[in-house]
C-alpha positions as CSV (number, residue, x, y, z in Angstrom):
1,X,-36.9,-27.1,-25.3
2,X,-38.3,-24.0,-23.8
3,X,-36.7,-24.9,-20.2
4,X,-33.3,-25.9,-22.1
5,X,-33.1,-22.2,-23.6
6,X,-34.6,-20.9,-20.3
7,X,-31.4,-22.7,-18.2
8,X,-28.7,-21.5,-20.9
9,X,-30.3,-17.7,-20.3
10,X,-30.2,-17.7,-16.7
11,X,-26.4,-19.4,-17.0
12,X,-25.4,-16.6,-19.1
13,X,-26.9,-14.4,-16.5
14,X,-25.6,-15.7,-13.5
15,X,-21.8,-15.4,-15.2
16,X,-22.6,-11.9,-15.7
17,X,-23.4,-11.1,-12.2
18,X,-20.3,-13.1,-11.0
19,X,-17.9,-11.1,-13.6
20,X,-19.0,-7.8,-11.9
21,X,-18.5,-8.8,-8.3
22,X,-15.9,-6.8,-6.0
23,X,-16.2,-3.8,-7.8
24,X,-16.4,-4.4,-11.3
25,X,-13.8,-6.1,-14.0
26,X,-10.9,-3.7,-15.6
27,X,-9.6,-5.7,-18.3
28,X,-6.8,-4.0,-19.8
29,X,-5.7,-6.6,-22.4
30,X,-7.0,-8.7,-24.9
31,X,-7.8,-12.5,-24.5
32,X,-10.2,-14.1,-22.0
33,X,-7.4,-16.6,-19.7
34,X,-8.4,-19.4,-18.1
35,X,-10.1,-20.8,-20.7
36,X,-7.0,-22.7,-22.7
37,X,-5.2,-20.3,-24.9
38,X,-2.1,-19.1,-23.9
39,X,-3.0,-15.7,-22.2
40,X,-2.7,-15.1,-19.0
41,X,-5.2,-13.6,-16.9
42,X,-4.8,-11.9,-13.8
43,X,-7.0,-11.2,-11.0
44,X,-6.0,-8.1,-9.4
45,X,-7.8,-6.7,-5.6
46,X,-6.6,-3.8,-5.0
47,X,-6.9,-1.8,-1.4
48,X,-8.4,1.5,-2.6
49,X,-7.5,4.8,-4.2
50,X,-6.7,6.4,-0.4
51,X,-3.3,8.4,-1.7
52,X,-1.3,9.3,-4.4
53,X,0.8,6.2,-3.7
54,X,-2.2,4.1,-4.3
55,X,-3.4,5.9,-7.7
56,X,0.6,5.0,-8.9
57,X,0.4,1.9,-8.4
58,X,-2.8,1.2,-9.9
59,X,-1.4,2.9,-13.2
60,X,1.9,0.6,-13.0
61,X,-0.1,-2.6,-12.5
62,X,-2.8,-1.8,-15.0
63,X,-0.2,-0.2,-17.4
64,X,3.0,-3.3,-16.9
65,X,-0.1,-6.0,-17.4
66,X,-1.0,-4.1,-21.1
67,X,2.8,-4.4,-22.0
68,X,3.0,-8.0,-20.6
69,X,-0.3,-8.9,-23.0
70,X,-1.7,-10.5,-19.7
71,X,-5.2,-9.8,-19.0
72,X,-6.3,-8.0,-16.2
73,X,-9.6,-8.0,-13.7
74,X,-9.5,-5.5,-12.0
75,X,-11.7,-4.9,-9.1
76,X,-11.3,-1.6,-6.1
77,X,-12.2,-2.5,-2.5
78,X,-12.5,1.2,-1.0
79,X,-10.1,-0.3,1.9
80,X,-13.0,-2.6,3.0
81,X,-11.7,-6.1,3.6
82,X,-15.1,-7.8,3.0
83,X,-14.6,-6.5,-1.0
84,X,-11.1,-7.9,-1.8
85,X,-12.3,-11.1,-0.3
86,X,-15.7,-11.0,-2.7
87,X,-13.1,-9.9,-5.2
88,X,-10.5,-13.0,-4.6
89,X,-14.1,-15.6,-4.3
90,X,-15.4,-13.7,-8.2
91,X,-11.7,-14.2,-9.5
92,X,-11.5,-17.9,-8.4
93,X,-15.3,-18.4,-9.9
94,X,-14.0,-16.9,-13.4
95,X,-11.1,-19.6,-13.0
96,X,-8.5,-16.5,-13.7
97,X,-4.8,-17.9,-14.3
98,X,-3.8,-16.0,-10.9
99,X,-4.4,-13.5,-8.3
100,X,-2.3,-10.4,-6.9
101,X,-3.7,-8.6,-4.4
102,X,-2.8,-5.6,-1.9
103,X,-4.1,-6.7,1.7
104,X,-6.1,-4.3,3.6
105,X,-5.7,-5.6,6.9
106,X,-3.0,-8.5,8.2
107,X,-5.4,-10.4,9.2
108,X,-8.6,-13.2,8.3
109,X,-7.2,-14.2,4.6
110,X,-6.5,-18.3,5.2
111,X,-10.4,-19.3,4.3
112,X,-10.2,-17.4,1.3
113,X,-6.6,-18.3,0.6
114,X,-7.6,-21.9,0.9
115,X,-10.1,-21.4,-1.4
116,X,-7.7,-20.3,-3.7
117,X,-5.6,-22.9,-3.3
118,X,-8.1,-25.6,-3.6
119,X,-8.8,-24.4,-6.8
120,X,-5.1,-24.3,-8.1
121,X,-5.0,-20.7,-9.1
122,X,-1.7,-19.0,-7.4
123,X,-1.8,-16.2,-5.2
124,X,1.0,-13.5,-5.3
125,X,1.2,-10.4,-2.5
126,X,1.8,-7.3,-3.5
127,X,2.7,-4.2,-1.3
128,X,1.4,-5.9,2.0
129,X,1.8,-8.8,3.5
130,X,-0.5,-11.2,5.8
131,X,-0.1,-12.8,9.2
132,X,-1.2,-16.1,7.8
133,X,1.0,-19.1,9.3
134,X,0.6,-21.6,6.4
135,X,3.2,-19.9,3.5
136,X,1.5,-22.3,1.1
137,X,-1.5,-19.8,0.7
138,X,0.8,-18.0,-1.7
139,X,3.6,-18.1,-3.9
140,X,5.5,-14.9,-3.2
141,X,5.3,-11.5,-1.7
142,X,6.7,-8.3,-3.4
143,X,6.9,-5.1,-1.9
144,X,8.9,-3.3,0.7
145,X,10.4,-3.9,3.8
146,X,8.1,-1.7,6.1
147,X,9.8,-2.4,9.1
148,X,13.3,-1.2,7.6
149,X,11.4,1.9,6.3
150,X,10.4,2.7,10.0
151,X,13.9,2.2,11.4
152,X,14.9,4.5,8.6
153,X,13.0,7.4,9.9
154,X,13.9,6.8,13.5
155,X,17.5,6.6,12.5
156,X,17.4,10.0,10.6
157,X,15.7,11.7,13.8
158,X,17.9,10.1,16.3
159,X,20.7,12.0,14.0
160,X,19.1,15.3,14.2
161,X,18.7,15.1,18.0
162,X,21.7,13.3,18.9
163,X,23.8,16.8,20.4
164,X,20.7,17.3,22.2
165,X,19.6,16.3,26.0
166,X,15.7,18.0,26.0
167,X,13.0,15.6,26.1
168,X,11.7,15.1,22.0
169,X,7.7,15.3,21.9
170,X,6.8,13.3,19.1
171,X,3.2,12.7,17.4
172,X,2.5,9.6,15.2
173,X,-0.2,9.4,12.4
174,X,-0.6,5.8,11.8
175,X,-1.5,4.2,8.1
176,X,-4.8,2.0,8.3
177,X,-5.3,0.2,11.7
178,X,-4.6,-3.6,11.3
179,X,-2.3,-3.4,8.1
180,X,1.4,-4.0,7.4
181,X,2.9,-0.8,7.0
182,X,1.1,0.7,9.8
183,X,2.6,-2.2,12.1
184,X,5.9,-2.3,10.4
185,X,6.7,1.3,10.4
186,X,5.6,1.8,13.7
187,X,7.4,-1.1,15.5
188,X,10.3,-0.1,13.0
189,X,10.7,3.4,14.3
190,X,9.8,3.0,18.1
191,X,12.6,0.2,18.0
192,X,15.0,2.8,16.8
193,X,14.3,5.8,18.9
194,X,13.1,3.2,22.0
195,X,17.0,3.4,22.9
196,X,16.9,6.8,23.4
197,X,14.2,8.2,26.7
198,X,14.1,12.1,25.4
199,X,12.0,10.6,22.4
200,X,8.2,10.2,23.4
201,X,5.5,9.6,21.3
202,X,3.0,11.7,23.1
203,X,0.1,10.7,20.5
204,X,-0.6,8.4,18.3
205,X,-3.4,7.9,15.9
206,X,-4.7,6.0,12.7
207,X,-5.2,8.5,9.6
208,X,-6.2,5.9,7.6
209,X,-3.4,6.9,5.4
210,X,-5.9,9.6,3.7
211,X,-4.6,13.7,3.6
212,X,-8.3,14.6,4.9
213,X,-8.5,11.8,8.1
214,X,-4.7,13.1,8.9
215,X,-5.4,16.9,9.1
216,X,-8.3,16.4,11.3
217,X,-6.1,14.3,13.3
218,X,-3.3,16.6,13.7
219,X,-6.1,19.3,14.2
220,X,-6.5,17.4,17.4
221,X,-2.7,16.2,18.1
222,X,-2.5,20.5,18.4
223,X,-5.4,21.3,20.4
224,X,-4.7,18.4,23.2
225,X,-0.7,18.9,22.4
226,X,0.6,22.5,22.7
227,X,4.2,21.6,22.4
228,X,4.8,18.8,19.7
229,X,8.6,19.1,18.2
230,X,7.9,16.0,15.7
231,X,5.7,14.4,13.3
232,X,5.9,11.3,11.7
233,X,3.2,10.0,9.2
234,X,3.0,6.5,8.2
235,X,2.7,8.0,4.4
236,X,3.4,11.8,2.4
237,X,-0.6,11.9,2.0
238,X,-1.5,12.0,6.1
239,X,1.6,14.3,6.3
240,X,0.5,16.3,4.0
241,X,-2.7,17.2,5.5
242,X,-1.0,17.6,8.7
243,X,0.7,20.6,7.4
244,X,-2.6,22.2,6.2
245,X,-3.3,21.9,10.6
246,X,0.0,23.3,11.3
247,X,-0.2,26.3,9.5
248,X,-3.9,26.8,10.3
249,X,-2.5,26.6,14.0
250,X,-0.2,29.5,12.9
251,X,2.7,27.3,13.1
252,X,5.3,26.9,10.6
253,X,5.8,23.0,9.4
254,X,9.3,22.0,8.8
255,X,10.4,24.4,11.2
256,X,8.3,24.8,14.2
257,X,7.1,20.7,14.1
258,X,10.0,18.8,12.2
259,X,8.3,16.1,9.9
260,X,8.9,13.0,8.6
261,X,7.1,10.3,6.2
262,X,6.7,7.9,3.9
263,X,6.5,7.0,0.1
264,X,8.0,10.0,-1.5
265,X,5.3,10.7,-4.3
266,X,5.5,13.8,-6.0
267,X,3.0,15.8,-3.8
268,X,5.7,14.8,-0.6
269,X,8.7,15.8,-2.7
270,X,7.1,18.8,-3.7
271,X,6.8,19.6,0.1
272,X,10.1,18.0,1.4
273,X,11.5,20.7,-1.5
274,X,10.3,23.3,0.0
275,X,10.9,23.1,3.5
276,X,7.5,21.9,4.6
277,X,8.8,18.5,5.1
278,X,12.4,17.4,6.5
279,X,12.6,13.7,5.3
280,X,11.2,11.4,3.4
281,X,11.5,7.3,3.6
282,X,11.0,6.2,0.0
283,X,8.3,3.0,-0.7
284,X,7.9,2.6,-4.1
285,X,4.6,2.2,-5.7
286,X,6.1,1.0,-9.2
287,X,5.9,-3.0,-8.6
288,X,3.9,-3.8,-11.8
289,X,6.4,-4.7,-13.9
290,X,8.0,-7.0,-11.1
291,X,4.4,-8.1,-10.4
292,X,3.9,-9.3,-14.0
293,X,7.2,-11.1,-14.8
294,X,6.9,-13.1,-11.2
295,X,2.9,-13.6,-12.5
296,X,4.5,-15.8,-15.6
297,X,6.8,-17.7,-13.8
298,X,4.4,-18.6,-10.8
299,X,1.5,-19.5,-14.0
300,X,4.4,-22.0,-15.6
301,X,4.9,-23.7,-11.9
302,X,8.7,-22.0,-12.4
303,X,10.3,-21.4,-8.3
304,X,9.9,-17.8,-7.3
305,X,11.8,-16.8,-4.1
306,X,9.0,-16.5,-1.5
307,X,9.8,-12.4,-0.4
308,X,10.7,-10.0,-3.2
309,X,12.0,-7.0,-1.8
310,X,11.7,-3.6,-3.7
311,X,15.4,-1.2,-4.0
312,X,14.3,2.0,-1.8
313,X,16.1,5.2,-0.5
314,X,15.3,8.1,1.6
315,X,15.2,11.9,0.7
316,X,16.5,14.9,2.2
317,X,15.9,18.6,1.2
318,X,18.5,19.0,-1.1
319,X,17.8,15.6,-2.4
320,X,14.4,15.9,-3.5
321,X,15.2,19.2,-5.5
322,X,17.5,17.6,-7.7
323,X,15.1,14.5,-8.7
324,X,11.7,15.8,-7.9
325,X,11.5,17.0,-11.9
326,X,12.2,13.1,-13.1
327,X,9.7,11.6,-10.0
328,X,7.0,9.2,-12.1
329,X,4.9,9.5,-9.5
């Protein structure tokens, strides 16, 4: 008897310890999933709290899952891959209806994936895709079309240089090295402004999509770069640090260096307002009421297109003033 009561304790134990792997469970909702009623619960592994875009998002996800009554575990990976994977591996052990995540990187998901897969529990993509070559490691991916967002900030610089013959110096803060936006926005804009030879990206460097990494790394674009005429930042955060270097280089951002970025959160539009920043390429970070209605379907075995792309638009001066009052985020 002793050993039987000694084996239930250590079984309670153990499920413990799993629940509060990959950074800890944030149920929002009542009911447990998984276990036969008719909650859903969601497994949710997200990339970090790196920006104000990121902090959004969390708040839509964690709020839309409340008003969907679906149950939510949610776990923070501090933009380390090796957590959302431990995260994925916890939610798959607590048999959770299904899992969203936000990828770090592009890369090294299938094993994990297959895991998930194995086990019958559907995987949705949210925000950032993967490079994985078998599609039938998830059901769906919502979020935006990173690439397009690129092309849309090469297309409004090649517009404000296009009367003009002088070579464009151009410096690049890229997002996280190895993830889908900073590939996508990248390739997006150098395919745009590639057409053009007085556009050079003179430097280009990851900012880990952080305000801190990207004003220490404009603080060196200026000291190895005397005359830079551009900026573009892979999000409003990095941007946003880089004009704390540009006026502590006793330059004038907006005016002196033209900038451009990505994700319009109210910190950017705030900036983009007041001159600081030219243009803005919009990404929205408001995908958790999307996220939970294609959650139900995918849970009921209903057909979900396999890409679900967000509505986005771009911001100009003018244009921010008149909505930056009504911005949610």
């Amino acid at each position: 008897m002793f050993k039987r009561i000694s084996a239930l304790v250590l079984a309670g134990l153990t499920a413990l310890s799993v629940a509060s792997c990959g950074g800890g469970d944030g149920t929002t909702s009542a009911g447990t999933g998984g276990g036969g009623d008719d909650t859903i619960t969601m497994g949710f592994a997200q990339v970090g709290a790196e920006s104000g875009w990121r902090t959004a998002n969390t708040k839509s996800v964690q709020e839309s899952a409340k008003s969907a009554g679906i149950t939510l575990k949610f776990s923070d990976a501090q933009q380390k891959q090796e957590n959302q994977i431990k995260a994925i591996r916890s939610y798959i052990q607590q048999k959770v209806d299904v899992i969203a995540f936000s990828p770090v990187v592009e890369s090294g998901w299938d094993p994990v994936l297959n895991e998930a897969k194995n086990a019958k529990i559907p995987v949705i993509l949210t925000d950032r895709a993967v490079d994985s070559k078998d599609t039938s490691l998830y059901k769906t991916f919502l979020g935006s079309d990173f690439v397009e967002e690129g092309k849309k900030a090469g297309q409004w610089l090649v517009e404000q240089y296009k009367d003009s013959q002088d070579t464009v110096n151009i410096v690049e803060l890229q997002g996280t090295t190895g993830s889908a936006p900073a590939n996508d926005r990248k390739a997006g804009f150098q395919e745009v402004i590639g057409a053009d030879p007085k556009f050079k990206i003179i430097a280009s460097q990851t900012g880990d999509f952080t305000r801190a990494k990207g004003k220490e790394v404009m603080e060196a674009f200026l000291k190895s770069n005397p005359d830079i005429d551009v900026l573009y930042a892979h999000n409003d955060d990095m941007g946003l640090g880089a004009i704390e270097a540009i006026e502590g280089a006793g330059k004038v951002p907006g005016k002196d260096i033209k900038i451009i970025t990505v994700d319009a959160v109210k910190d950017g539009m705030q900036a983009l307002a007041d001159g600081k920043i030219n243009f803005i390429v919009e990404c929205s970070p408001l995908l958790g009421p999307q996220l939970m209605d294609l959650a139900k379907k995918v849970v009921k075995g209903e057909q979900v297109p396999a890409r679900v792309v967000t509505e986005e638009t771009t911001f100009t001066q003018e244009q921010a003033k008149q909505v930056l009052s009504s911005r949610q985020y």
